[in-house]
C-alpha positions as CSV (number, residue, x, y, z in Angstrom):
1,X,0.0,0.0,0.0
2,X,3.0,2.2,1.2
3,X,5.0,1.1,-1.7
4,X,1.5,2.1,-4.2
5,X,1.6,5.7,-2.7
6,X,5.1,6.3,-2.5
7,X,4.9,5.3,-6.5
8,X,1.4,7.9,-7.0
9,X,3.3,10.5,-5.3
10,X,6.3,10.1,-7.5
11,X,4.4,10.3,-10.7
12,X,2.1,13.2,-9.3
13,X,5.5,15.4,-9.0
14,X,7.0,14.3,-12.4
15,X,3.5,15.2,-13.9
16,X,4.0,18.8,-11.9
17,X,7.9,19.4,-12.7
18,X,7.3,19.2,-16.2
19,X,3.8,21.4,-15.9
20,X,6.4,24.4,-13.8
21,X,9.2,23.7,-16.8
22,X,6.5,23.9,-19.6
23,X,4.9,27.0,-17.8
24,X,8.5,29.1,-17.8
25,X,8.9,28.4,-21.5
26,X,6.3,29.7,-22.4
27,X,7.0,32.9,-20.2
28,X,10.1,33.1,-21.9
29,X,8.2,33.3,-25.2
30,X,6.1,36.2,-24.0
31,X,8.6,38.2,-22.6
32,X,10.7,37.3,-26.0
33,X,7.9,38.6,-28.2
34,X,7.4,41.6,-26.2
35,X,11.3,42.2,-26.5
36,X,10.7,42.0,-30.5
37,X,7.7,44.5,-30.3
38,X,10.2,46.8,-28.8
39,X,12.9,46.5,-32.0
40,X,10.7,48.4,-34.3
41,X,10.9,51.2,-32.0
42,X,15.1,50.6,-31.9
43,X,15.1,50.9,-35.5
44,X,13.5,53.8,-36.2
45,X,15.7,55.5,-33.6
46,X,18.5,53.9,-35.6
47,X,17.6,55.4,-39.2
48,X,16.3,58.6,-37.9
49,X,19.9,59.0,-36.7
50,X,21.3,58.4,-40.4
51,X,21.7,53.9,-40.8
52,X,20.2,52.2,-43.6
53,X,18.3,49.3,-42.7
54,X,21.1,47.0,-44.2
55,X,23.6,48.7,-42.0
56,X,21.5,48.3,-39.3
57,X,21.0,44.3,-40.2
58,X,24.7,43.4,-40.4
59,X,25.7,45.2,-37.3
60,X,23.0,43.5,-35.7
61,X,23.6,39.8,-36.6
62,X,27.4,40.6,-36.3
63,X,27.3,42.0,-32.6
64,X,24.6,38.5,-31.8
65,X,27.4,36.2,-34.1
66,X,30.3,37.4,-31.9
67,X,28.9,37.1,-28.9
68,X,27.4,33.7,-29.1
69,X,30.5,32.6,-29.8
70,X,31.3,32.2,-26.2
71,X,28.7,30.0,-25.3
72,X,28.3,27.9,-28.6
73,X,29.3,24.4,-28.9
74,X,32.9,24.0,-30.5
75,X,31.3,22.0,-33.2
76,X,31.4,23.5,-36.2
77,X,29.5,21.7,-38.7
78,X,26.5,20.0,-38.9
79,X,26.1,16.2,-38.5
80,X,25.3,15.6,-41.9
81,X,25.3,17.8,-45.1
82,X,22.1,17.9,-45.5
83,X,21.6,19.5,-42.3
84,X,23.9,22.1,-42.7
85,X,22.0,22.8,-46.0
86,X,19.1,23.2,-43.5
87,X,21.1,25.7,-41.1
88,X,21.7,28.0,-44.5
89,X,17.9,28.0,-44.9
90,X,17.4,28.8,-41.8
91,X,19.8,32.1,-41.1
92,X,18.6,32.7,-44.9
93,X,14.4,32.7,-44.2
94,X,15.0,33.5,-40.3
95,X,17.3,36.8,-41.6
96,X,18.1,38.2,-44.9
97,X,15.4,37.2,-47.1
98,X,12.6,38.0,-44.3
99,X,14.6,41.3,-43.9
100,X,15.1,42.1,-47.4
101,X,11.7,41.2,-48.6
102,X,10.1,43.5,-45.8
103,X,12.3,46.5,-46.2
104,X,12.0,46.3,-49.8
105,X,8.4,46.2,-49.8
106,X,8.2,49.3,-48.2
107,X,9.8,51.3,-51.1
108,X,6.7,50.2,-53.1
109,X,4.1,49.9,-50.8
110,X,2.6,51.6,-47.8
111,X,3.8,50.7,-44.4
112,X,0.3,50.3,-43.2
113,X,0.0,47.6,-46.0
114,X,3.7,46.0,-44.6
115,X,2.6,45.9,-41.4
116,X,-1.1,44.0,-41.7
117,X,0.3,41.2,-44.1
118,X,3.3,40.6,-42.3
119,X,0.6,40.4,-39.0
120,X,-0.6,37.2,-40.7
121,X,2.5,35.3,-40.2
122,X,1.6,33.8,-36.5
123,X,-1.2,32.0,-38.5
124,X,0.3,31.1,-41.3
125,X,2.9,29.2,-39.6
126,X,0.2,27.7,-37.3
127,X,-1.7,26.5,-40.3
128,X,1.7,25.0,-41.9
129,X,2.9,23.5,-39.0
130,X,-0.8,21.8,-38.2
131,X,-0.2,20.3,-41.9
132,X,3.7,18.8,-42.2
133,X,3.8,18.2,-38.3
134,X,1.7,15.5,-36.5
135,X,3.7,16.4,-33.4
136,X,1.8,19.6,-33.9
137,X,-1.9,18.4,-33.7
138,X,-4.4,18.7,-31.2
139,X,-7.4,17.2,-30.1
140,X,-8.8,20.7,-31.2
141,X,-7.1,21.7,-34.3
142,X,-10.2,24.3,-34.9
143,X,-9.5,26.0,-31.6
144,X,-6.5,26.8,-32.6
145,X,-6.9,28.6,-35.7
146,X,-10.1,30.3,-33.9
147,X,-7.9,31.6,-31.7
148,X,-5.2,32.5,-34.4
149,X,-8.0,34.4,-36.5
150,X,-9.2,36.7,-33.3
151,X,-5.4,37.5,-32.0
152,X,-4.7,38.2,-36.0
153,X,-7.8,40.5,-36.1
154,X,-6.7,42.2,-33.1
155,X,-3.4,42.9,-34.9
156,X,-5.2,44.3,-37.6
157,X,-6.8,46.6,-35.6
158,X,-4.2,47.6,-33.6
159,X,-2.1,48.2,-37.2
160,X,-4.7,49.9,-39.0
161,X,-5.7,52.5,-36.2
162,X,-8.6,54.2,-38.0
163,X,-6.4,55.0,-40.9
164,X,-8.7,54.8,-43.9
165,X,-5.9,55.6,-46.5
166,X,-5.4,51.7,-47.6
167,X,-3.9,51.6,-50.9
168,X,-2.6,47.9,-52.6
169,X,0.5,47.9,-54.8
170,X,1.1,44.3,-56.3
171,X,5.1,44.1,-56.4
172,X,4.8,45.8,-52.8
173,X,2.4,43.3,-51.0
174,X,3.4,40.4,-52.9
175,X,7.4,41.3,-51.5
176,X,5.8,41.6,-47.9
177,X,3.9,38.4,-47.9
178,X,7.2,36.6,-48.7
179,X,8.7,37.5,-46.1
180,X,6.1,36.3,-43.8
181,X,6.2,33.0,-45.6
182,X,10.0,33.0,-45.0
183,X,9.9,33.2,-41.4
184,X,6.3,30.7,-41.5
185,X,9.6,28.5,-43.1
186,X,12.2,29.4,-40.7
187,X,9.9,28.2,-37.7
188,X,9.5,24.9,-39.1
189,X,12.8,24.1,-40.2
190,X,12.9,25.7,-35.9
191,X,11.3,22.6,-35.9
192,X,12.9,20.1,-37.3
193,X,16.4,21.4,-36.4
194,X,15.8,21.1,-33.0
195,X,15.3,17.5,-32.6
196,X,19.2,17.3,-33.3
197,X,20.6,20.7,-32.3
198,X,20.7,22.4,-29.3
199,X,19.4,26.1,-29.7
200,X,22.8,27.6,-29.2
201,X,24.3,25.5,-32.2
202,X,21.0,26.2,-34.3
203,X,21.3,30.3,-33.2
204,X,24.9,30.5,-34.1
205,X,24.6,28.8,-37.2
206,X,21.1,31.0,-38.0
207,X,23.4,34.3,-37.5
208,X,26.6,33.2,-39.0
209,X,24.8,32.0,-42.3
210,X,22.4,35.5,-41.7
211,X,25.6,37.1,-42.7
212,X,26.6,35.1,-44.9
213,X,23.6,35.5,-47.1
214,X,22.8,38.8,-46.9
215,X,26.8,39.3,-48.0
216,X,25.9,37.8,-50.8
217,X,23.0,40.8,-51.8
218,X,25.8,43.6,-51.1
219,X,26.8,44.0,-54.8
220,X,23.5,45.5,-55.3
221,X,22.8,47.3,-53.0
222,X,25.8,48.0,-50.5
223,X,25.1,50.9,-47.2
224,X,27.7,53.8,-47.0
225,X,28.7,52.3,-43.2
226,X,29.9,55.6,-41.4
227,X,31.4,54.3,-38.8
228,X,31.3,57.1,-37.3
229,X,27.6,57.7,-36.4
230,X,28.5,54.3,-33.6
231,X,30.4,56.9,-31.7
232,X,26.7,58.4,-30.7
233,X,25.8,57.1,-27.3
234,X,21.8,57.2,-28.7
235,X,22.9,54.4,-31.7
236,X,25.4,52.3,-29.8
237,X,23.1,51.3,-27.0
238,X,20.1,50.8,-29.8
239,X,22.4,48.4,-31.9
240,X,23.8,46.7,-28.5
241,X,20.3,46.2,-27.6
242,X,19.4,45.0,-31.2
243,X,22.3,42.7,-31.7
244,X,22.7,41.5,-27.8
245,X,19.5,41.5,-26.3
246,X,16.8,41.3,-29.2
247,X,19.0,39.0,-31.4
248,X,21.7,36.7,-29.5
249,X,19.6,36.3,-26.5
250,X,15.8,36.4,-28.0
251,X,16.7,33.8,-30.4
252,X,18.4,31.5,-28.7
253,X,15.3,31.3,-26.0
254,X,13.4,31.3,-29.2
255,X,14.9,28.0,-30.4
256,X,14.6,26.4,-27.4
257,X,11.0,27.7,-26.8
258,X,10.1,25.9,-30.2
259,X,11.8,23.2,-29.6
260,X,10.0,22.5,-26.1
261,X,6.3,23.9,-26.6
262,X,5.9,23.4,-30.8
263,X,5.4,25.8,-33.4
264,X,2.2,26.5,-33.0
265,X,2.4,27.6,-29.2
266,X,5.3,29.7,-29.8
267,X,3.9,31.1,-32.9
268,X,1.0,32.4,-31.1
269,X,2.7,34.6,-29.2
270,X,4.5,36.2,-32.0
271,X,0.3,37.9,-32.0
272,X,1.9,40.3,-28.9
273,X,4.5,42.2,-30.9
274,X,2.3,44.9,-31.9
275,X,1.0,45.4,-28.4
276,X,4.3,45.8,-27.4
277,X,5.2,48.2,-29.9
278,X,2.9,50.8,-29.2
279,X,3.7,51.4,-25.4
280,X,7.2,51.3,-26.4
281,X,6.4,54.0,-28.7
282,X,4.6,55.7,-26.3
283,X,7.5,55.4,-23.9
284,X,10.2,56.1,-26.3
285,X,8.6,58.4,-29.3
286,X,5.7,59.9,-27.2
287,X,3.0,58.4,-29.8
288,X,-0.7,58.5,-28.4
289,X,-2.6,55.1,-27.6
290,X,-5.6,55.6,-29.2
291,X,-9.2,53.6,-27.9
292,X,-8.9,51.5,-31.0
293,X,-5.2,50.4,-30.7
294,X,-6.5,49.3,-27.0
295,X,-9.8,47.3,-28.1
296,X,-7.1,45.9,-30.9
297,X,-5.0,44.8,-27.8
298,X,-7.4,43.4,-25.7
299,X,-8.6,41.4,-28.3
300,X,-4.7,40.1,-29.1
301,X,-4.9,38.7,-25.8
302,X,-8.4,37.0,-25.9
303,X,-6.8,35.6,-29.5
304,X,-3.6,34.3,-27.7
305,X,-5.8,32.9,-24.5
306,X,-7.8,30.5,-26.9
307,X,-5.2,29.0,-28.1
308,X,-2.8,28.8,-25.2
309,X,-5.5,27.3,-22.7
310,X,-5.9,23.7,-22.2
311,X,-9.1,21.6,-23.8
């Protein structure tokens, strides 16, 4: 009888250390997406003070390459080829090609426009990870896109803030929505890179080939890099918060936040960024919350609730 309790008891607290483990992951995800909100407002300081977005890219991923490098495995290539074809992928959708497909939209189209399609990323990736990843199904599959649809509403609202002036430009938001297919893409290969990798080795290898790839774009369009605007105390703490804080650190948790909750839980609080966003903007840039962008927000959270509580 003793012996039947002792055993209960035993399984009871397994059951509850992986519930307390589970529960700060996804904290960690939270507090990650909220740190993400918080880069838009970073970069605009950035090139209001003179950097190019490219310029602004590099020295990010640079300052997050060199500093994982003290904490990263001494391993430096994959296990296989094929993986380390995987790891280019990954830096390429997770950094460049997301960040030159965005930035480039918005010299065709409105940033109004940039902004809602790339807000449709959190379900896109939810919808393509229900689809290639069994691991990734629930019991209530319909819950979960429910959920996706309100928190992507509320994004919408929060984004389009009463502004009537919506104009589509085809080259613009077809540029913008692949860019939120290429980091839909760079969660999943998240995914399936983390069921070998640790989320160090993934991170380092996402920033180095970042780099790498975005290197490769220079010939057509290469920043002037004044060197001297990082002497300004207002840009070097932005781009040390960029490159240490919203980069090395952010997506390191990141990695291991997918790896350990699944896409589509992580994903979902991608939703949060834009909440984030606008009280950092009314922090930093003194930009009024207006009653819509707070209905928008409440509704973001009733959105990521849905999908984050249990059946």
């Amino acid at each position: 009888m003793r012996v039947g309790i002792l055993a209960h008891s035993l399984f009871i607290n397994k059951i509850m250390g992986k519930a307390i483990a589970n529960y700060w992951f996804h904290i960690l995800a939270i507090i990650t997406a909220i740190i993400w909100g918080t880069t838009f407002v970073s970069t605009k300081v950035l090139i209001n003070n003179g950097l190019e977005p490219t310029e602004i890219f590099i020295y990010r991923f640079l300052i997050a390459y060199i500093c994982i490098i003290f904490i990263s495995p001494k391993t430096l290539w994959s296990k296989t080829a094929k993986d380390e074809i995987l790891m280019f992928l990954a830096g390429a959708t997770g950094g460049s090609l997301y960040f030159i497909t965005e930035n480039t939209a918005l010299e065709y189209t409105q940033a109004i426009n940039v902004a809602m399609i790339i807000a449709i990323t959190p379900l896109l990736t939810t919808l393509l990870a229900l689809i290639f990843f069994k691991s990734e199904r629930t019991k209530s599959p319909m819950r979960i896109i429910l959920g996706s649809v309100i928190a992507l509403c509320g994004v919408i609202t929060v984004i389009y803030n009463g502004n009537a002036n919506l104009k589509f430009n085809i080259k613009g938001d077809t540029l913008t929505l692949c860019a939120a297919f290429s980091w839909a893409f760079y969660s999943l290969l998240l995914k399936i890179l983390g069921k070998k990798y640790s989320a160090v080795f993934i991170t380092r290898k996402v920033f180095g080939y970042g780099i790498i790839s975005i290197a490769l774009m220079l010939p057509f369009h290469c920043p002037d890099f004044n060197l001297n605007l990082l002497a300004k105390p207002e840009i070097a703490v932005n781009i040390l918060y960029l490159g240490g804080v919203a980069s090395m650190l952010c997506f390191t948790i990141w990695s291991a936040v997918v790896k350990k909750i699944g896409t589509v839980k992580s994903t979902n609080y991608i939703n949060l960024n834009p909440i984030a966003t606008f009280v950092s903007a009314y922090l930093v840039l003194g930009e009024v919350i207006s009653l819509i962008s707070f209905i928008g927000a409440i509704t973001i959270i009733a959105g990521v609730y849905i999908i984050e509580r249990k059946s």
